[in-house]
VOMAR-383275 format. One record per residue: x, y, z of N, C-alpha, C in turn; residue number from 0. Coordinates in steps of 0.02 Angstrom, whole numbers, plus 50000, padded with zeros to 5 digits. Layout:
! residues N
NODE    n_u    n_v    n_w   ca_u   ca_v   ca_w    c_u    c_v    c_w  resi
NODE      X      Y      Z      X      Y      Z      X      Y      Z   NUM
...
This chain:
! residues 156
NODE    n_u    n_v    n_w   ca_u   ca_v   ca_w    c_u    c_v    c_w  resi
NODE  52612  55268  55086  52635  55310  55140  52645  55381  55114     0
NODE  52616  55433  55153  52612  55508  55117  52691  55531  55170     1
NODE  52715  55563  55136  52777  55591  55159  52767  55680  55160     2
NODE  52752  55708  55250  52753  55779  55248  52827  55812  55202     3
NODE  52790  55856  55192  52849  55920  55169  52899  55954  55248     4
NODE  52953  55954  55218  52994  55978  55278  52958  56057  55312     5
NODE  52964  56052  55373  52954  56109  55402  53016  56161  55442     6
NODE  52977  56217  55431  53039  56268  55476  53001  56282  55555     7
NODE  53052  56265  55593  53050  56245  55670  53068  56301  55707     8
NODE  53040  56337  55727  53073  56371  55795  53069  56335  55858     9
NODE  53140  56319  55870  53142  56274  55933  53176  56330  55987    10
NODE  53147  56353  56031  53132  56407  56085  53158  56355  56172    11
NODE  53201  56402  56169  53201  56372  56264  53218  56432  56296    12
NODE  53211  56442  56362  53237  56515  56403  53301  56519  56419    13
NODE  53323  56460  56439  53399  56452  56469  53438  56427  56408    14
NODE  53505  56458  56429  53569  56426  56362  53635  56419  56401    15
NODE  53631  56387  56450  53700  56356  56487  53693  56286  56470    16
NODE  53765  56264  56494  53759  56189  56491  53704  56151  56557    17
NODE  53647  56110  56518  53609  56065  56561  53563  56002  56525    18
NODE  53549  55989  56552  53505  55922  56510  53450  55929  56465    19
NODE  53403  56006  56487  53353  56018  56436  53403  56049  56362    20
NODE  53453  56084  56381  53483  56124  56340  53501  56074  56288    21
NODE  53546  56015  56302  53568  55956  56262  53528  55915  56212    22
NODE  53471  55919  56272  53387  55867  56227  53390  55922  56159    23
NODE  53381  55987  56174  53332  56025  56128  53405  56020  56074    24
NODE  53467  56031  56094  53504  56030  56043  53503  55961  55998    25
NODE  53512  55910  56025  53510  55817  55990  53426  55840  55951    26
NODE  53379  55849  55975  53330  55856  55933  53343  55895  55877    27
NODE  53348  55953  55874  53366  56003  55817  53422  55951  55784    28
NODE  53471  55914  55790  53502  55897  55750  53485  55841  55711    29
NODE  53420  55809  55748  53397  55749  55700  53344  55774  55668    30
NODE  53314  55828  55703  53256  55835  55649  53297  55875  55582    31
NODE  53357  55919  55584  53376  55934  55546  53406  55883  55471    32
NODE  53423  55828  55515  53460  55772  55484  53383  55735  55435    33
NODE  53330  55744  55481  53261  55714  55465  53241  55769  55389    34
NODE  53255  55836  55378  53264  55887  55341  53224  55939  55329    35
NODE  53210  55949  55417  53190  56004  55427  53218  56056  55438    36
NODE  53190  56095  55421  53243  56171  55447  53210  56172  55507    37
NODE  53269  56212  55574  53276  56211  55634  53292  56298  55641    38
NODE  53246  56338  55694  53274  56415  55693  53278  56413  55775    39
NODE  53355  56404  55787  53335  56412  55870  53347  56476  55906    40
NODE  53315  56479  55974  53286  56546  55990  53293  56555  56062    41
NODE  53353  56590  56093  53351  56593  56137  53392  56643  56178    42
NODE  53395  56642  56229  53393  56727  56265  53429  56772  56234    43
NODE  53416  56823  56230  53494  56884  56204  53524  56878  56272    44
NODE  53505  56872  56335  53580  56892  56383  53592  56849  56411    45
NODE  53595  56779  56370  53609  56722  56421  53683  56723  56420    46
NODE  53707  56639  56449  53799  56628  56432  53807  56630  56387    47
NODE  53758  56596  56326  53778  56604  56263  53802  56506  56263    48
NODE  53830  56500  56280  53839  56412  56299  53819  56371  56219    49
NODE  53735  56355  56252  53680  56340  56198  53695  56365  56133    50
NODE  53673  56433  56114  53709  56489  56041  53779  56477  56008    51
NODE  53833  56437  56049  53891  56445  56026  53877  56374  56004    52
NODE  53861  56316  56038  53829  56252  56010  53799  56250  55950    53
NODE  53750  56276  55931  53700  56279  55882  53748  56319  55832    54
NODE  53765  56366  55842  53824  56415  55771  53851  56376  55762    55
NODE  53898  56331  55800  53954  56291  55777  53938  56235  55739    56
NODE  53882  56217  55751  53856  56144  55732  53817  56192  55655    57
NODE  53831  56241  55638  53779  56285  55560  53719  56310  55567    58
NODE  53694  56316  55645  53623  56315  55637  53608  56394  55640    59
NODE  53581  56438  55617  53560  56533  55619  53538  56520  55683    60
NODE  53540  56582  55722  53528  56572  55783  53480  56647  55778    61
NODE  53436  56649  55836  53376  56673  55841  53381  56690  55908    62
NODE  53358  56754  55943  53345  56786  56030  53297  56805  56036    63
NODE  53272  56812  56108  53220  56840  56125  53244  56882  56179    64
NODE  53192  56937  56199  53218  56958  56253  53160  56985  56279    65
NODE  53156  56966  56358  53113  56975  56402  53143  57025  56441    66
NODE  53105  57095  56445  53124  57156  56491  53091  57159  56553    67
NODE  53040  57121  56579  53017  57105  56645  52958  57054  56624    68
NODE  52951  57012  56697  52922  56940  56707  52857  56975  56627    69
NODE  52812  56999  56636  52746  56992  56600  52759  57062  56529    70
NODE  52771  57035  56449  52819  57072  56444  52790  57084  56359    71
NODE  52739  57112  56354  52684  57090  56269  52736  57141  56208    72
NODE  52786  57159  56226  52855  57188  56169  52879  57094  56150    73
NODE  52885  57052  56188  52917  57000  56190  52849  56968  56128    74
NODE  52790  56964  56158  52775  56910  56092  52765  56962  56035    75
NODE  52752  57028  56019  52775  57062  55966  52816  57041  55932    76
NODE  52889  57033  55966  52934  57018  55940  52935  56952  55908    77
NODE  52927  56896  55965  52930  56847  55931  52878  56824  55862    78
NODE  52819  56863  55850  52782  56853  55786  52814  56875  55733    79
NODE  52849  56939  55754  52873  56993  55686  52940  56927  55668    80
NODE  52979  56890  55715  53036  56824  55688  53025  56774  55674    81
NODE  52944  56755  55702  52925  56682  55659  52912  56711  55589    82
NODE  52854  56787  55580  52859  56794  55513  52913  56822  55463    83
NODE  52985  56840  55508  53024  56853  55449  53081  56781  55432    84
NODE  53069  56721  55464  53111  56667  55462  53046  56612  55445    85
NODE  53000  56637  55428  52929  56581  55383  52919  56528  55412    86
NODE  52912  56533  55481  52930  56465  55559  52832  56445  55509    87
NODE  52846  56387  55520  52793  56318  55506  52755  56308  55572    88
NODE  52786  56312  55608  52781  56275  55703  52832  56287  55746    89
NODE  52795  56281  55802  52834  56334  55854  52855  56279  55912    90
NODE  52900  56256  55936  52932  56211  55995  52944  56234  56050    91
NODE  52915  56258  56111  52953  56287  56166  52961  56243  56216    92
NODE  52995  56244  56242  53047  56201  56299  53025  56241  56375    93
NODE  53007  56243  56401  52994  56241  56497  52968  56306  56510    94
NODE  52931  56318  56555  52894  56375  56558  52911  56447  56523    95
NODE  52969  56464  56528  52931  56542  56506  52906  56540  56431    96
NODE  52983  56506  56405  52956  56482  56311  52887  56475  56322    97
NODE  52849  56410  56363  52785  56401  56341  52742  56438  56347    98
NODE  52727  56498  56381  52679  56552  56390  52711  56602  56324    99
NODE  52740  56626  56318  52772  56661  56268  52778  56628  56203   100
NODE  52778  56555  56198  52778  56533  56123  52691  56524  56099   101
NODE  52676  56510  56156  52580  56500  56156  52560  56553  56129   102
NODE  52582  56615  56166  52538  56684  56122  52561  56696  56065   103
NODE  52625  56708  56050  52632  56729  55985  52635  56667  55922   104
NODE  52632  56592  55936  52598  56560  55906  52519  56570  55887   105
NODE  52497  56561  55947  52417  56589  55947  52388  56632  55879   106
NODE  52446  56685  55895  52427  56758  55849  52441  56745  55788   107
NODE  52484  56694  55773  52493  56685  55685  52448  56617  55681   108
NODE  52403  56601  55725  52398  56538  55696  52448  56475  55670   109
NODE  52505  56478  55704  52546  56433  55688  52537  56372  55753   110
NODE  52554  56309  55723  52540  56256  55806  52596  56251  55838   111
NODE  52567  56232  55889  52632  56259  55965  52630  56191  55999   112
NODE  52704  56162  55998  52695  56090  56040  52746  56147  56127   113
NODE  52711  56103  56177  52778  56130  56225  52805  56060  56240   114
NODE  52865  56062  56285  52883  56005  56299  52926  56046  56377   115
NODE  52897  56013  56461  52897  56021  56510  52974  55991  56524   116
NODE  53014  56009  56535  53086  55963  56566  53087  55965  56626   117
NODE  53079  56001  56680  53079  56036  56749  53016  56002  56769   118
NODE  53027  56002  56858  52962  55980  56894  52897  56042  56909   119
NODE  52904  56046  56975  52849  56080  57007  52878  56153  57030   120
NODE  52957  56170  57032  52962  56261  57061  52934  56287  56972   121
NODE  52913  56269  56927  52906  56310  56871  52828  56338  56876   122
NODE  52786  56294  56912  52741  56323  56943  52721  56331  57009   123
NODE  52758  56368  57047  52751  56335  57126  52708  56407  57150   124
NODE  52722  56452  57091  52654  56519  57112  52593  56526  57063   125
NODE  52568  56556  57099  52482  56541  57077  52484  56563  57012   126
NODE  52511  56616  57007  52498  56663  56936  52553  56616  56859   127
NODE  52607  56563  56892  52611  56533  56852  52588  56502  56839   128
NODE  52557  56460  56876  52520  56388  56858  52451  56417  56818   129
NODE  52422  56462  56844  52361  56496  56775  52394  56517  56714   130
NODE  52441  56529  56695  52479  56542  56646  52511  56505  56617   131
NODE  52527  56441  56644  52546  56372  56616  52483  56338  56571   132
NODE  52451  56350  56624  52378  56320  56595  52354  56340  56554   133
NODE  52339  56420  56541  52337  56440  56471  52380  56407  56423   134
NODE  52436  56425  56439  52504  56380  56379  52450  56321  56351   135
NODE  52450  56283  56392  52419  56211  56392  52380  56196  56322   136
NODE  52311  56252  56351  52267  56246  56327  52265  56275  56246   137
NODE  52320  56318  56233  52327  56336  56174  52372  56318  56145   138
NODE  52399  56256  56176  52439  56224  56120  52415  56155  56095   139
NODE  52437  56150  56035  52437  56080  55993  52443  56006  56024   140
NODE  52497  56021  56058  52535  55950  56099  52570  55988  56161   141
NODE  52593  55924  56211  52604  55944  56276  52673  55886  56289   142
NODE  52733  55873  56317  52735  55807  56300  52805  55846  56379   143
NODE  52784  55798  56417  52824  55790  56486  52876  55758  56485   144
NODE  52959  55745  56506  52989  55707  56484  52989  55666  56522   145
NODE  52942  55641  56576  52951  55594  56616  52884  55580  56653   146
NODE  52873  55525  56695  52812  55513  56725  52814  55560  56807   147
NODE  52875  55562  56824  52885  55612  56895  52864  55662  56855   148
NODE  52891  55703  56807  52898  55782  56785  52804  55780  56773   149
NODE  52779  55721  56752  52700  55743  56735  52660  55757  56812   150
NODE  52683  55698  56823  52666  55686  56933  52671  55752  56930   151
NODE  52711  55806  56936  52748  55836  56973  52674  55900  56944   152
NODE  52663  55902  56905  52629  55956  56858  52550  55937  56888   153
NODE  52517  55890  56912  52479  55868  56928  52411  55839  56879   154
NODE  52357  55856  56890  52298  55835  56829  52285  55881  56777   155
């Protein structure tokens, strides 16, 4: 049995209040951490902060992004110039915006990009998202729905 080398994770979501995707992505970061990976999580500068005060408390460096309007190419700038100053391995984003935004500036370093969908169908319920999801899609590594409704919901 070949045993990978630990990796450094940017685990990316948009929202940081208390909710159920927020909790998943935190229990994950703590087993893959426990598993002995490094974990860099990444998420809004102007949220509640909720999520951020979770992750500090529990030891983990915490990481922001910040989106200055919906379509926003300062944002994946940014996020390349923090995967390359925190040496991210692979990139994790959590529910639409992460996944269009972790897709490109994954893309751009060549690093692989899993997304993982928590939410149904308002994440694409306009046209210009759902082509932009789909890109996500298509330029990432892995895709992984947390449910058979949430895939339903996303369609073929």
């Amino acid at each position: 049995m070949t045993v990978s080398p630990p990796l450094r994770i940017a685990m990316m979501l948009e929202s940081d209040g208390p909710g159920g995707a927020e909790m998943m992505v935190f229990r994950l970061s703590e087993e893959l951490r426990r598993r002995g990976h490094v974990i860099v999580p990444v998420g809004p500068k102007h949220g509640i902060g909720w999520l951020g005060d979770r992750f500090r408390g529990a030891g983990f460096p915490t990481e922001v992004f910040r989106l200055r309007r919906a379509i926003d190419p300062l944002c994946v700038l940014e996020l390349e110039r923090m995967f390359r100053e925190q040496s991210v391995d692979a990139v994790h984003s959590h529910e639409f915006t992460m996944a269009v935004y972790g897709a490109a500036a994954a893309g751009r370093l060549g690093l692989p990009h899993v997304i993982t969908m928590h939410g149904g169908f308002r994440a694409t319920k306009a046209l210009r998202r759902r082509i932009a999801l789909r890109w996500a899609v298509r330029k990432s590594d892995h895709v992984v729905m947390v449910s058979k409704a949430t895939r339903k919901s996303f369609g073929p």
